[in-house]
N, C-alpha and C positions, 0 to 999 in steps of 0.2 A: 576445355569446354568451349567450343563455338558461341559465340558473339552473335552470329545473326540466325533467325529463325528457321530460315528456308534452309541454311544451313546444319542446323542442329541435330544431333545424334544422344539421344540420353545413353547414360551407361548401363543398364538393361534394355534390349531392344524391346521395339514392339510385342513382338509374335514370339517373347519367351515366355513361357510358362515357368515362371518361380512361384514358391512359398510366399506367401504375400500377410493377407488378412487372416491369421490363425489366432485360437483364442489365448497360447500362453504370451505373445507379444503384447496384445492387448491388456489382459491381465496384468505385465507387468510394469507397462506404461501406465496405466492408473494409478497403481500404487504408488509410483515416485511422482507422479502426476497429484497423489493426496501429500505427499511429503513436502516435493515443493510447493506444493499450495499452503499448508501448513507453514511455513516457513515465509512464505510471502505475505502473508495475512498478519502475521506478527512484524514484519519489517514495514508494511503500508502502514499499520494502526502506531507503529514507535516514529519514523521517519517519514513516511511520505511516499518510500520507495519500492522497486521492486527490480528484479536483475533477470534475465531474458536465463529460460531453464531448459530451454529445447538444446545446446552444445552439452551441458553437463550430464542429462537424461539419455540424449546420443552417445553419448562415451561410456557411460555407467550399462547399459545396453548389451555395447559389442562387449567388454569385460565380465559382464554376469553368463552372457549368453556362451560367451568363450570357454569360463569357467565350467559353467554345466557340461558342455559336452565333450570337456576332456574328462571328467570326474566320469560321469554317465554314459560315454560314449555313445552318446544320441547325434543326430545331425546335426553339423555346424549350421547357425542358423544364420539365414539369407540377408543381404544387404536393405531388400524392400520390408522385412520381418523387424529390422533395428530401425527401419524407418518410422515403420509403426508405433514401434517404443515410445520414441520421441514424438513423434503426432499426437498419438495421443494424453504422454506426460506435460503436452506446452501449453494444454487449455490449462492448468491447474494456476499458473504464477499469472495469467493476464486475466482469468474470474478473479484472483482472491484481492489485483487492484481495484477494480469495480467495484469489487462487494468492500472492501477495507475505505474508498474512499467517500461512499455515499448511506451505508447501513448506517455508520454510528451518527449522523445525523438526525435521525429519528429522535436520538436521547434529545437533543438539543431542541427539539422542537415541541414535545414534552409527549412522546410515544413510545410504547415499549421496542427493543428489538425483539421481537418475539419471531419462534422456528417459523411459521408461516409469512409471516412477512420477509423474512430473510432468504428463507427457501426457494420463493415463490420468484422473486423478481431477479434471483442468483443463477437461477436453475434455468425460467426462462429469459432470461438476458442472453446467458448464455447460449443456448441454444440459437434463438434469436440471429443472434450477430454471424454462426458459423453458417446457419442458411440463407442468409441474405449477402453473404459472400460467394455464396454457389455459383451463381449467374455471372461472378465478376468474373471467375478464373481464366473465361478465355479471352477476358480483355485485358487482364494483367498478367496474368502468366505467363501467356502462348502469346499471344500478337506483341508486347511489347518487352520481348524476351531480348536483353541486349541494351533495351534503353533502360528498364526500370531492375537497378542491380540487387534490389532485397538481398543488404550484408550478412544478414544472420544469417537466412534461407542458405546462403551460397556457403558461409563457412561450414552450417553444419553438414551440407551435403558433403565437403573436403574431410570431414569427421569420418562419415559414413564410409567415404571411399579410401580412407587411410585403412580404416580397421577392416573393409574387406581386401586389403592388401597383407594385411599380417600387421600394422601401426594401432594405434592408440594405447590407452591405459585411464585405469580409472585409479589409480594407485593416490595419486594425490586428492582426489575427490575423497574417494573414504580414509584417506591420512586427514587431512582436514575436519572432516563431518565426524572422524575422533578426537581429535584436539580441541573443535570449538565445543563436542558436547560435552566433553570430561570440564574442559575447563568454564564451560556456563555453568556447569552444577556444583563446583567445586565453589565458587564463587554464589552463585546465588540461593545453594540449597545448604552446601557445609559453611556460607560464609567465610572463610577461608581470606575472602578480602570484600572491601566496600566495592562497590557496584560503580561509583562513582567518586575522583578524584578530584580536590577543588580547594579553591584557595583565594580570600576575598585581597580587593588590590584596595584596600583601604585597611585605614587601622586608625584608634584613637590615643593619643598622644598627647597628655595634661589635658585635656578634656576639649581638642581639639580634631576634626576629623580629618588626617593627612590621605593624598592619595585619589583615587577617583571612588567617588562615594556612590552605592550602590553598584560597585559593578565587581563581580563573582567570575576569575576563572576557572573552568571546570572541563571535566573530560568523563563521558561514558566508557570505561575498559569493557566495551561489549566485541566479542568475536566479528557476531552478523555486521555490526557497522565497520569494523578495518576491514572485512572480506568487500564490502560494497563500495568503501572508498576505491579498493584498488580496485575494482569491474569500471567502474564510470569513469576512473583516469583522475588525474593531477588537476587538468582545466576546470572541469564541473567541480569536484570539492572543493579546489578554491572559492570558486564561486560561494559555494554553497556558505563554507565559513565564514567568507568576510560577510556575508549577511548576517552571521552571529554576531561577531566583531560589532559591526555597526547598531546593533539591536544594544548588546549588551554590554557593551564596553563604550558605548558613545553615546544612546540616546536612554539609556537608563540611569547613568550619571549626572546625565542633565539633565532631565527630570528630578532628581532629587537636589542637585546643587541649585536651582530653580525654584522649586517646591518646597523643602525643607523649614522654611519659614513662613509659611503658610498657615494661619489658621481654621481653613473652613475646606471640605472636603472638595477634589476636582471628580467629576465624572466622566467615567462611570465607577470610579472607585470609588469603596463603599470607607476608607479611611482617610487620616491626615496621608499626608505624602511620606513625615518624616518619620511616622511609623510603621512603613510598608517595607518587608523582606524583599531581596529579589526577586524572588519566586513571584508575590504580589505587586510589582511591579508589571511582570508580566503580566498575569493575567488580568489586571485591570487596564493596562494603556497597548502593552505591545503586542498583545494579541490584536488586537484592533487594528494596527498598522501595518502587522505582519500580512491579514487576511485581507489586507485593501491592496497591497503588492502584488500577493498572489492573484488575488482577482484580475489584477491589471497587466500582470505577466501572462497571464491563459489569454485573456483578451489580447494584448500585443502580439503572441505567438502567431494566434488564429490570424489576426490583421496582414501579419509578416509573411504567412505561408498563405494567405486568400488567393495571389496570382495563380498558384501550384492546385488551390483547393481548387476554385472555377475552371481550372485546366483539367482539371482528373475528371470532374464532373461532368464537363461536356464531351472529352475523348471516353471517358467510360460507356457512354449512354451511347454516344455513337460509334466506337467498341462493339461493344454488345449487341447491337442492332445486325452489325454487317456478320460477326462470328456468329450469329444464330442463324441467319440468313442467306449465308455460303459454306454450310455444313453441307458432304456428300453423303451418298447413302450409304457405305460402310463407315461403321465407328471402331474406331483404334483404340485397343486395350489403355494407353494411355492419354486416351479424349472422351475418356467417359466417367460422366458427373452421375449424380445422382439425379433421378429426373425432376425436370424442371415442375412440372404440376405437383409432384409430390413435395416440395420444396416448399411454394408457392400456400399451398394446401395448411401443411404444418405449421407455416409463418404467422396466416388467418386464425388457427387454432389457437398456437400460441398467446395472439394476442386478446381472442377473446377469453379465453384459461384468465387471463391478467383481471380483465372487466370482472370477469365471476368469483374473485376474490373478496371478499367483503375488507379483508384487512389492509388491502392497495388501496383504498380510499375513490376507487372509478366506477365500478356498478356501471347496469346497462343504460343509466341515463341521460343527460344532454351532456351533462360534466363526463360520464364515460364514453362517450363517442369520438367528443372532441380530443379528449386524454390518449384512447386509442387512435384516431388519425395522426398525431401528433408523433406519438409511439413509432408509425410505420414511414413517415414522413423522415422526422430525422433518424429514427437509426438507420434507415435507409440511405440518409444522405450520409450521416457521419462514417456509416461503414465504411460508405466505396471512400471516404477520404483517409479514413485510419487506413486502408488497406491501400490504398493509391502513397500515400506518404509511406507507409512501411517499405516501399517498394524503393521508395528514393534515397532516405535517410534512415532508414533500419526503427524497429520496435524501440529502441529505448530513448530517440531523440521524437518519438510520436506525441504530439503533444494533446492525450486524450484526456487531460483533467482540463484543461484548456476547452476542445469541444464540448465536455461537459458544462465549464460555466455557462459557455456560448447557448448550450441545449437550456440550462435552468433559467438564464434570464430572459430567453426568447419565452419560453415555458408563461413564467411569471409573471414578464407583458402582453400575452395574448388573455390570460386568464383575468387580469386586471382589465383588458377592455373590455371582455366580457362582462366583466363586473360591474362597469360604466355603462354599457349598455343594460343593464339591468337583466340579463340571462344569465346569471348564478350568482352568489353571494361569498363572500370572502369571508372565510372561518379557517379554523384550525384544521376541519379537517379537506379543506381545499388546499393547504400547504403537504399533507400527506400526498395530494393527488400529483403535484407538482416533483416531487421527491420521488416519487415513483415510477412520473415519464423519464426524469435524467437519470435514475438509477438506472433504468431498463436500457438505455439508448447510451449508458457510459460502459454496463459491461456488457452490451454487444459491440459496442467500436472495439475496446479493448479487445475481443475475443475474435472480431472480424480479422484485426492486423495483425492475429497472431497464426490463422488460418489459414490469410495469404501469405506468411512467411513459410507454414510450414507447407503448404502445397507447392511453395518454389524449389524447396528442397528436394519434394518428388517428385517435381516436371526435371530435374536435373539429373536424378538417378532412373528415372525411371520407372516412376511409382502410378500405381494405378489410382485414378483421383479421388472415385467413389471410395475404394478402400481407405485413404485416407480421410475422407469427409465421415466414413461412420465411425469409423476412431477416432476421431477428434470430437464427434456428439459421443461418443461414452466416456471419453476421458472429460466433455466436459460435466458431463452429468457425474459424475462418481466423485469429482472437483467441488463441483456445487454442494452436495450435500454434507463433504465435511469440511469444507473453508467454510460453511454456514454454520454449520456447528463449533469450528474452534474459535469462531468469532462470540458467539454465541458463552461458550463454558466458559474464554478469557475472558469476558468482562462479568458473569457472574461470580467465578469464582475471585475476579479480585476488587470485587466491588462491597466500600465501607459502609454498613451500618452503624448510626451514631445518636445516641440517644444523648448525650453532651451539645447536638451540633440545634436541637431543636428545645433546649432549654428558655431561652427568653419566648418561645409563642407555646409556652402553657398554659396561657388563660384563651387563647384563640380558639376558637369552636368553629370549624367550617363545615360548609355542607358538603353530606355523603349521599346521600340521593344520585343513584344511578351507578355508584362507581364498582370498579371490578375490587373483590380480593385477594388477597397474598400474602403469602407468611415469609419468614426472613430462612433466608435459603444457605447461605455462607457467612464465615465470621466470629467475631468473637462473642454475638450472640445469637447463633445456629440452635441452640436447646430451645429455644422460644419456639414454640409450635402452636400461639395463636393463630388467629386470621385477623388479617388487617385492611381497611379500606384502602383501596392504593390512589394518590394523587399525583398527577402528575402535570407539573408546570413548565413551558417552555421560557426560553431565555427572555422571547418577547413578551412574556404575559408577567409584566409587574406592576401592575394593577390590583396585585392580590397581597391578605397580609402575611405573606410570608413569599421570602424569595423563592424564585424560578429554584426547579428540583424535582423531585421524587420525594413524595414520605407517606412513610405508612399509619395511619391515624385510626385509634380510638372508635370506638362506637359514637361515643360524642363528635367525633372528627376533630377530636385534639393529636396533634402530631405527637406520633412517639418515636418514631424513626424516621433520619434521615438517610437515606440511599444512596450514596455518594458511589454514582458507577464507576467502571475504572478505565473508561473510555474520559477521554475531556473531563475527567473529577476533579474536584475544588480541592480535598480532604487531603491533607500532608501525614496527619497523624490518626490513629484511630481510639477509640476512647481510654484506651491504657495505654497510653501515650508511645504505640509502636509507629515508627515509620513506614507511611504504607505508600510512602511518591513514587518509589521507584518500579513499585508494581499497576504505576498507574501508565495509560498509552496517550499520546498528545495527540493521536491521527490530526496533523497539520493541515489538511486539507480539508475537514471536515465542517470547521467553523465556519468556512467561506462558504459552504451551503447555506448554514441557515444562515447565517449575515443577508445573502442573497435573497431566502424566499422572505424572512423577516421583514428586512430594509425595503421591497419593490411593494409586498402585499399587505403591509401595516403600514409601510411608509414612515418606518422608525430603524431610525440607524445611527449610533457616532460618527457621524458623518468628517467631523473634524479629525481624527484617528484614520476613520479608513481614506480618505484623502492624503494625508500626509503618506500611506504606505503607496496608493495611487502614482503619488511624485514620484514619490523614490523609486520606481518601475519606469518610470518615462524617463527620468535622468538618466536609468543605467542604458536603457535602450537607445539615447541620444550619445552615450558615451560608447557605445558598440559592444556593451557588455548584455551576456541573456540574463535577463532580470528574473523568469521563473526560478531559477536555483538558487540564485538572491534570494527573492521574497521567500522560498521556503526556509530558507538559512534564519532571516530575519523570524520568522514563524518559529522555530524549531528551538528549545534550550540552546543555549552554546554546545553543552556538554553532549548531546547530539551529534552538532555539525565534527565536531573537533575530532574522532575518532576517523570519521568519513576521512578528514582532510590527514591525517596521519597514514590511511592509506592510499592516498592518494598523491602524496609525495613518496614513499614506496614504489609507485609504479611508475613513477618518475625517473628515480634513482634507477633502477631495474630497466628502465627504456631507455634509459642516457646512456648507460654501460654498455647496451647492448647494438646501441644504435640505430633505432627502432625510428623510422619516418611516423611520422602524426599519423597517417592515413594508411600506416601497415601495422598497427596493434593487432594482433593474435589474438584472440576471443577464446581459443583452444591451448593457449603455453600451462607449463606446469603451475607456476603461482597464480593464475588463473583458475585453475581449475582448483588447487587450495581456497583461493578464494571462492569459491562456490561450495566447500565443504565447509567453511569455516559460516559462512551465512546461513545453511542449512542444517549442521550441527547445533551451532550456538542459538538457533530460532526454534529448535526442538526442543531443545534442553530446557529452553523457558518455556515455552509452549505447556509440554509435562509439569515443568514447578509451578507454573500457577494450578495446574489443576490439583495439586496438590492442597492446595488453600481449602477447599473442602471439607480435608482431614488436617485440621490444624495443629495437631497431636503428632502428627507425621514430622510436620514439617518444624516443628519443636524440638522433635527427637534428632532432626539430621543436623539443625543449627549447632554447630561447634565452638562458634566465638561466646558466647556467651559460659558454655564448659568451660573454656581456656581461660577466662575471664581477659580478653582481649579492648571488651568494647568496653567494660570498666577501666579498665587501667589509662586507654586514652581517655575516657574524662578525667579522671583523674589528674595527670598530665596538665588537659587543658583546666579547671580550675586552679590548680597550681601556677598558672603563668608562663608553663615553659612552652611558649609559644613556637618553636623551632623544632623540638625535639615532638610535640604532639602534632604539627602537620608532619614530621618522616615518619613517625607513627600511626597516624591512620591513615596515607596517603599513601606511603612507601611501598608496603606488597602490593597493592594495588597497581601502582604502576612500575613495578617490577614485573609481574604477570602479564600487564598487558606489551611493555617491552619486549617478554621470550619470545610474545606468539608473535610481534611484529618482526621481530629477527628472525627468527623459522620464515615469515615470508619471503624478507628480503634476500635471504639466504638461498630458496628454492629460487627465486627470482632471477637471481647473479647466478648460481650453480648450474641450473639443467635452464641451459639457451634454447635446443631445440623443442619443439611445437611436441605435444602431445601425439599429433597424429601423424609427426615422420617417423 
């Protein structure tokens, strides 16, 4: 493929008429366009993460398509027809980070996620972002073809044109996406082994505490997380890990070798120090420190990349100016957009759709005007820079949570001067408004840099751009509605009801006046088919006598239920003493919203906490280390990062063997693309078992440790003493399991050298 543009030949010419925009490519790019979205939506809400799906969708494509028409003896379908595929399957995994990093923030702020809310700002965000890319394509596709290498776009085009050569295979993709979902279910549905592997680095010895006090090594045996370790490489997991390391093996230790003799509570923890679990270690100090890093790692990013941003911005604009303006009068099959007026038109609509929602918190009035110029302002801006950066450093080094903070505190402090000047009032439901603009303007960047990647792909093969642009608005819409929805079903259905949890405010009587109803939906107690006043508290509102939450209350407005969602939930155990953590999602990114609209527009923050994680983002960035992957590390349980970082040494071993330059990693090799089965396999599997939780009877019935009597015997064990013999006991198949499927990696890894698509 030629390097310079006046040069350039795509591999479909002009003036051929191929199969292109037909509806069974489309159709089938959606559907795995719902699957990895499905899949990504559960990796955002556990980790933070999300792994680029347009190579794996490409590949899966040419092998289905393969399959059919040797089975059917229908026509081999066309290179621009699998291009489709993938166009339109890659809106699916860049909505469901948008929507994964900013919905569950609502909880926190004390708002339902409810389908119109979720819907609304999913559906049009998405949209949003891929029209307001339109206009960019012949300033970044076409004129600066050569300079700006967009690495996805280019690999998956080499996909494309392998498998219309007679290469690729999807072989390993559905070997994978069998292995992580037999072994997710086996694991989380037959129980078959813990979820989680761990082992505290302290002990007490004649009533002494030897060791590092408070600090828990641990490990998540989840598929999706070794598939993602090895996708992002050795460098980033490291990263990612030692920011666990340092969370929990250093500054949680010290906190308690510090604290420990302490008699009077530190805040914002609601205990002694020396009575606090790890777990509540976290969530009272290190979450605070973790969301101050992060904050200050998206900030640093944005800072770091501003020479790149203010360059795209003002080459784009005047870009754009002279490609509109030295257009001739015949249009080339492959320089035709969707028109610009229509474009234009739809963006307008769009955004007043947004105003006309009463549950986005903007209405047509002075607060909505401003919320919508704000709307079109930056995600305007932020597009062309997600889409200008995509072009340089590829979709998965973009740093659109970063823009996002950038979007909420600009957000924040413009609505706060507005507040000083006395043109609107600051309330609760002014932090909705705010949440709303960076929702809209984080999944249109996201979806913008995912549109110029996949448009690079068809200015390479030779794709016609409109056909690509209405495949990518269906795939992203068909995207939107069920990433909305399994966001939506996984935190109802694994969200705790606890009438144990709201026992000391029994004598509390609050006011119900005005509030909405709702009865208890999932759980272990689902037969209750009251109606209940629903209240709900945000983190910042502790002013009231009962903490920040959800509960469902009484006629009198006596709480009876606590609603322990399963997004950011408190609740370890649920009123019959089951363990319900592990069905609970940390979305890492989510706290640093409200921290954000809380801290700027209340003017209330742990300030001392998020500072300290502040530093630690400046030090690593002074030491030449990226501190985003840090700070999420530091954010994220240990037992999180640690699988990441297991496959990410994996890909190490496997690059080392093979002798792999840093800057030629394969995005398309065999364990690669395992890795992409194993994170879509294993994110299904769960996906379905929490839905499961609905019918609790089901999921009863499939639990087998308890048949086996397996989870007795290890207590058992451990009341007995035999402290050695009960951690190889409940630890042992656990990480037995997850060693097979790590070996089956390393093994594809070492075994098949060649690329998927020679």
């Amino acid at each position: 493929m030629q390097e310079n543009q006046s040069d350039f030949k795509p591999y479909i010419a002009d003036e051929s008429n191929v199969p292109e925009l037909t509806w069974f490519p489309v159709l089938i790019g959606a559907l795995l366009g719902v699957i990895f979205g499905a899949s990504s939506i559960y990796l955002v809400l556990k980790v933070g993460l999300t792994v680029s799906a347009s190579i794996p969708v490409a590949v899966l494509s040419i092998t289905l398509f393969r399959a059919i028409s040797q089975i059917t003896g229908i026509r081999k379908t066309t290179i621009l027809e699998n291009n489709i595929v993938q166009t339109t399957g890659s809106a699916g995994e860049s909505l469901a980070f948008g929507v994964g990093l900013i919905m569950p923030a609502l909880l926190l702020l004390g708002f339902d996620i409810d389908v119109v809310r979720v819907m609304t700002i999913s559906i049009f965000g998405g949209l949003l972002g891929i029209l307001l890319m339109i206009p960019l394509r012949q300033a970044f596709i076409v004129k600066q073809h050569g300079k700006l290498t967009f690495p996805e776009g280019r690999a998956c085009a080499e996909v494309l044109l392998a498998g219309e050569k007679g290469g690729a295979t999807a072989s390993m993709v559905f070997a994978g996406f069998g292995l992580g979902f037999l072994y997710q279910f086996a694991m989380q549905a037959l129980k078959f082994w813990r979820e989680e592997a761990s082992m505290p680095l302290f002990s007490t010895v004649a009533g002494k505490t030897v060791g590092l006090k408070g600090a828990l090594l641990s490990i998540e045996v989840a598929p999706s997380l070794l598939g993602v370790g090895y996708i992002i490489g050795p460098k980033i997991a490291s990263i990612m890990v030692a920011g666990g390391v340092l969370a929990y093996l250093v500054i949680a230790p010290m906190i308690v070798t510090f604290g420990e003799g302490l008699t009077t509570m530190v805040e914002p923890g609601t205990k002694l120090i020396r009575d606090m679990s790890p777990s509540e270690l976290r969530s009272s100090y290190i979450l605070y420190i973790g969301a101050g890093a992060v904050a200050a790692g998206g900030i640093l990013s944005m800072i770091k990349a501003m020479p790149v941003i203010l360059g795209a911005v003002l080459t784009s604009f005047r870009d754009l100016v002279s490609s509109r303006s030295g257009q001739g009068a015949r249009k080339l099959r492959t320089d035709t957009d969707l028109p610009i007026p229509l474009v234009l038109t739809a963006s307008l609509v769009l955004v007043a759709a947004l105003m006309a929602v009463p549950q986005l918190g903007l209405g047509f009035g002075f607060t909505g005007l401003v919320a919508a110029i704000m709307i079109v302002v930056f995600g305007f801006l932020f597009v062309t820079v997600a889409s200008r950066l995509t072009g340089e450093i590829g979709s998965s080094s973009n740093p659109i949570s970063g823009m996002t903070v950038a979007t909420l505190l600009l957000t924040c402090l413009i609505l706060l001067a507005l507040d000083g000047f006395g043109w609107l009032s600051i309330n609760k439901e002014i932090k909705l408004t705010a949440l709303t603009i960076a929702g809209v303007v984080c999944i249109a960047s996201s979806n913008g840099g995912s549109t110029a990647q996949a448009l690079k792909t068809g200015h390479l093969i030779g794709a016609t751009p409109r056909s690509q642009q209405i495949a990518i608005l269906i795939g992203a819409l068909t995207s939107a509605l069920v990433v909305g929805l399994v966001l939506l079903a996984l935190n109802e259905a694994n969200t705790t009801y606890s009438k144990n949890a709201v026992k000391p405010y029994q004598d509390i009587k609050l006011d119900v006046t005005g509030l909405p109803k709702d009865n208890v939906h999932s759980g272990n107690y689902s037969n209750d088919k009251n109606q209940y006043y629903v209240l709900n508290l945000g983190r910042a509102e502790t002013d009231k006598p009962v903490p920040p939450g959800r509960y469902l209350l009484d006629e009198q407005g006596t709480p009876v239920y606590l609603v322990d969602p399963a997004i950011n939930g408190s609740l370890k155990q649920d009123d019959e003493g089951r363990d319900v953590s592990k069905s609970k999602f940390d979305a890492p990114k989510t706290v640093l919203m409200q921290l954000i609209i809380d801290g700027i527009l209340d003017r209330r923050l742990p300030w001392g906490l998020v500072l300290i994680g502040v530093v630690i983002a400046v030090t690593l960035e002074l030491s030449g280390v990226a501190s985003l992957p840090f700070a999420v590390g530091v954010y994220l349980p240990l037992s999180a990062s640690t699988p990441i970082f297991v496959g990410g040494i994996i890909r190490w071993l496997v690059d080392s063997y093979h002798r792999v330059p840093k800057d030629k990693e394969d995005d398309s090799s065999p364990a690669v693309l395992l890795s992409s089965g194993y994170i879509a396999g294993g994110a299904i599997a769960a996906v379905l078992i929490s839905f499961l939780n609905f019918r609790k009877e089901w999921l009863e019935a499939l639990d087998l440790s308890a048949w086996l009597g397996w989870e007795q015997q290890g207590k058992l064990l451990a009341e007995q003493g035999v402290v050695y013999r009960s951690f190889l006991y409940s630890n042992g198949p656990a990480l037995f399991a997850f060693g097979a499927l790590a070996v089956v990696l390393l093994v594809v890894g070492l075994l098949r050298k060649k690329s998927a698509i020679e």
